[in-house]
N, C-alpha and C positions, 0 to 999 in steps of 0.2 A: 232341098228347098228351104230358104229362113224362113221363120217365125216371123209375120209380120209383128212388128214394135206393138199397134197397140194390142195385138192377143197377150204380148207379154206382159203388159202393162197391168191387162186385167186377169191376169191367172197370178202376176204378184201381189194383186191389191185381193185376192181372192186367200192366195196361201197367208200372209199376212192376220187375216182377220181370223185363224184359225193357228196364229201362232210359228209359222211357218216360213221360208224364206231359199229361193232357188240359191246354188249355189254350183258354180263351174266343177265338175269334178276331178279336174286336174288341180284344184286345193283342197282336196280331200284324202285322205287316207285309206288303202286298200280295205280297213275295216271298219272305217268307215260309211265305207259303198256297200258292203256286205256283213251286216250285224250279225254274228251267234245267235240262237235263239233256241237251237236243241245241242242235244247230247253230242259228245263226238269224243275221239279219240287219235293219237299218232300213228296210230296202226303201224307201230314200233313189231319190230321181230317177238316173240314171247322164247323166254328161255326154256332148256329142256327140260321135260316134264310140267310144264304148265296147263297144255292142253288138256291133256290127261286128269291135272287133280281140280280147274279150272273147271267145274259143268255141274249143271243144274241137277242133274240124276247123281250126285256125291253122294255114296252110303255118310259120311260125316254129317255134310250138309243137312239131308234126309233127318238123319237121328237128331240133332238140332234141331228143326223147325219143327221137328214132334215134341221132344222136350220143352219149349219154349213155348209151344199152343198148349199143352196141358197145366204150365202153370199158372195158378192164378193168383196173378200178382200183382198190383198200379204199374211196378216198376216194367213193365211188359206191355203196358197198352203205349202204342203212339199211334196221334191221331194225323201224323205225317206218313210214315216210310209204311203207306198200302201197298201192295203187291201189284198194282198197276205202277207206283211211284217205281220201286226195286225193278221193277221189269224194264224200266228204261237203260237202267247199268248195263254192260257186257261184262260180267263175268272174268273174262279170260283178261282183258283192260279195263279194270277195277281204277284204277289211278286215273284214267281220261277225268274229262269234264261229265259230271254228272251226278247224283244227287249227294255222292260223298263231300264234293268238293266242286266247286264250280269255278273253273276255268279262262272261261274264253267270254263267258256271258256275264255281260254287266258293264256299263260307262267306264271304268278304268282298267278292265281287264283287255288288254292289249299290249303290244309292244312299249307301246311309249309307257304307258301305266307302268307297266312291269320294271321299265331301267330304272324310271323317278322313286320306283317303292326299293329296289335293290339299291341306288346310292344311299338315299335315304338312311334304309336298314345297315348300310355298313358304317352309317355314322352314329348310330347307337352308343354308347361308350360299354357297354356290355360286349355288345356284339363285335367292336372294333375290339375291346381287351379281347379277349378267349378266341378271337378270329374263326368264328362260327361258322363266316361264309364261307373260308376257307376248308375247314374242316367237314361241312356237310356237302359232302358231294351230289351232285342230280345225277344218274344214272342213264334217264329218259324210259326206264322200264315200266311197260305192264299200261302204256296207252296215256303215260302224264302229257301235256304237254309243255315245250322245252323254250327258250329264246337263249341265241346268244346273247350274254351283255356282257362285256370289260373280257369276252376270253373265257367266258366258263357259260353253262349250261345253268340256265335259272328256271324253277318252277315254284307256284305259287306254293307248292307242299313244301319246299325248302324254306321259302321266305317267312311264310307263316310260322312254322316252325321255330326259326331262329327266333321271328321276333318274341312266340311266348315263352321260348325257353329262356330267353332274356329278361324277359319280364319276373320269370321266377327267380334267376340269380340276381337281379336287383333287390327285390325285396325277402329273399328268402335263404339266397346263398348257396344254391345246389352245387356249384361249385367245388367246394370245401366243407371241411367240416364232418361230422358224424355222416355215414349214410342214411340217405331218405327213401323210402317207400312211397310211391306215387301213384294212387288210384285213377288210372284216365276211364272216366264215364261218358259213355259215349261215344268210345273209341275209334269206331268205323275200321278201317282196314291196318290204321296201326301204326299210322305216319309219325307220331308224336313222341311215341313208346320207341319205332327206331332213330329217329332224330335225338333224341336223350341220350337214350343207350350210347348213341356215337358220340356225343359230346362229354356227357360224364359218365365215362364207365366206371369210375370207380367211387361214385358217390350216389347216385341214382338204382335202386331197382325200379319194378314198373307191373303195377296191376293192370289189366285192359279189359272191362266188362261194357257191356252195349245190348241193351233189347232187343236186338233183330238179328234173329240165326245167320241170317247172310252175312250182318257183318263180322260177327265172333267170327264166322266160317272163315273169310276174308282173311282176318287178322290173325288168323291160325297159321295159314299158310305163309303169310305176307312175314311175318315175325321169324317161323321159321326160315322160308326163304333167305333172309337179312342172318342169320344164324345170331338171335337173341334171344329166341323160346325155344321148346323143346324139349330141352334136357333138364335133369333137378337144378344143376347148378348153373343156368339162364339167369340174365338180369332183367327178363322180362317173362312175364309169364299169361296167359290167355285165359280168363277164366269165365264158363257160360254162368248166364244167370242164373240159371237154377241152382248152380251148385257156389254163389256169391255168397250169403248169407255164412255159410259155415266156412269158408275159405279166408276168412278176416277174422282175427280175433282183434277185440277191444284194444286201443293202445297201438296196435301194430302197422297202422297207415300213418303217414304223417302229413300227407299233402291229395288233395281231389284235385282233381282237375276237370274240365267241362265244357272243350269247345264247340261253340254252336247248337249244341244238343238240348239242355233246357229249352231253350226257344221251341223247339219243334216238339215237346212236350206237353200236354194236360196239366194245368194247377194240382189234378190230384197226384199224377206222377211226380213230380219235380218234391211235393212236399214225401212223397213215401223214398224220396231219394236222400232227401235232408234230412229224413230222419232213421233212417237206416246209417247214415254217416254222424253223428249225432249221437248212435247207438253206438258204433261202433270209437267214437272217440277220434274222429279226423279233428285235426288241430288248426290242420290250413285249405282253404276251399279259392281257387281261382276259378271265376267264370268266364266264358268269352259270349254272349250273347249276339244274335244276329242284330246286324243294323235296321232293327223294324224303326227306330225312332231317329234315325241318322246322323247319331251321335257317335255309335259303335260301343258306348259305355251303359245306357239304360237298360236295364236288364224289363226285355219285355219278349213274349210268348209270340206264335207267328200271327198266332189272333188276337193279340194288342193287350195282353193281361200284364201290368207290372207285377213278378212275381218277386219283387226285392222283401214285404212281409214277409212273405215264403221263407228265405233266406233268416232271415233278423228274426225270425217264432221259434228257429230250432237252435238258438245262441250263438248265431255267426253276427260279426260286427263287421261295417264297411271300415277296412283300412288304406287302399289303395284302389285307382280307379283310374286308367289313361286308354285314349280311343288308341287303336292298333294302325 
């Protein structure tokens, strides 16, 4: 039975006054019609042996979140990744949408989103020389999720990845040159560290430390899986926080790196980060800050604290600075 005109009339002048506006949904888009809003994953096959070293009850695991709650340190408090927040993760599909990396959720995280950021990214002059998108393959393993675009399998860990790894060969030259040592803080499951690894192997090694035992835990397995940690002579290597501090000598890092992670930090954490790096003589610090201010470039905390002082007290100077 139709809608009489004027009930329509006045539920538009009603959605209207609230910002709002009917619209036929055969000109809308399937996700349009159905927003993300939770966690989710590809419920991809899991390779063998994952189930297995994949689970809450891990002796690794275990021995980690004991080591981790006994030390007392800033660089261990976050006043994000609570144990209700981790508990939203699956374990077994660590790579899905979810507090690592988020996905599917958000105004441009979509199909359309995804091709415009992939042509886009492949017109980088970085990323078009060194042919990164070429080189970095998506796999679809462990729950990412995946879109065909142009004939290949794109996810947002890929894209993201390219773009900051570009970012560092632009201004810094990982490419060539002497080898570089790369502190990634914050590492979460390790994406960045094997994304490197596959691009410069022969100019890149790769530190990977993170406050929260799950994720070292992650990034243990996730590295080795990728066959880049593990062994002494790896070009990446996983180290818990507890044992950071003596694992770096002075001089020996040449580049931090930082995505996402200060944001979701405490002012007092972020500065015992800067200055533990600072101590140890990092030369090059790239942040990638959350878009709390939606720029993608202000470096501000998820509770609105610009922590750029932070930054500029422990002698770092702003040299470069472009939204992503």
């Amino acid at each position: 039975m139709p809608i009489p005109a004027f009930l329509k009339r006045r539920l538009d002048a009603a959605l209207a006054r609230r910002g709002f506006e009917r619209i036929a949904s055969r000109l809308v888009y399937p996700w349009q019609r159905a927003p993300v809003d939770l966690p989710s994953h590809s419920g991809a096959p899991l390779p063998a042996g994952a189930e297995e070293a994949l689970r809450a009850d891990h002796p690794r695991l275990q021995e980690l979140t004991r080591a981790y709650r006994e030390l007392d340190s800033p660089l261990a408090r976050d006043p994000v990744w609570t144990p209700e927040l981790l508990a939203t993760a699956d374990l077994r599909q660590f790579r899905g949408d979810n507090p690592y990396v988020f996905q599917l959720r958000g105004r441009n995280l979509n199909e359309l989103g995804y091709a415009v950021s992939y042509y886009c990214a492949g017109r980088i002059a970085e990323v078009e020389r060194l042919q990164l998108l070429d080189r970095l393959e998506e796999d679809g393993l462990f729950g990412v999720h995946t879109f065909s675009i142009d004939g290949r399998r794109v996810s947002r860990d890929l894209l993201d990845s390219a773009l900051e790894l570009a970012f560092l060969e632009r201004h810094l030259g990982i490419s060539h040159g002497p080898v570089r040592t790369i502190l990634d803080i914050g590492a979460g499951y390790g994406r960045l560290a094997h994304r490197g690894v596959t691009a410069f192997p022969e100019t890149t090694r790769w530190l990977c430390a993170d406050a929260i035992p799950t994720s070292t835990f992650l990034c243990e397995y996730y590295l080795g899986f990728r066959g880049v940690a593990g062994r002494p002579d790896s070009p990446a290597r996983v180290v818990p926080l507890h044992e950071l501090e003596p694992a770096i000598a002075p001089g020996t890092v040449d580049i931090a790196v930082n995505i996402h992670s200060f944001s979701e930090c405490s002012p007092a954490a972020i500065d015992a980060w800067l200055a533990l790096l600072a101590g140890k003589q990092v030369g090059h610090l790239m942040i990638v800050p959350n878009a709390i201010a939606g720029d993608g470039v202000t470096m501000l905390t998820n509770a609105g604290v610009d922590f750029t002082r932070i930054v500029l007290r422990h002698g770092y100077r702003h040299v470069a600075s472009e939204p992503k």
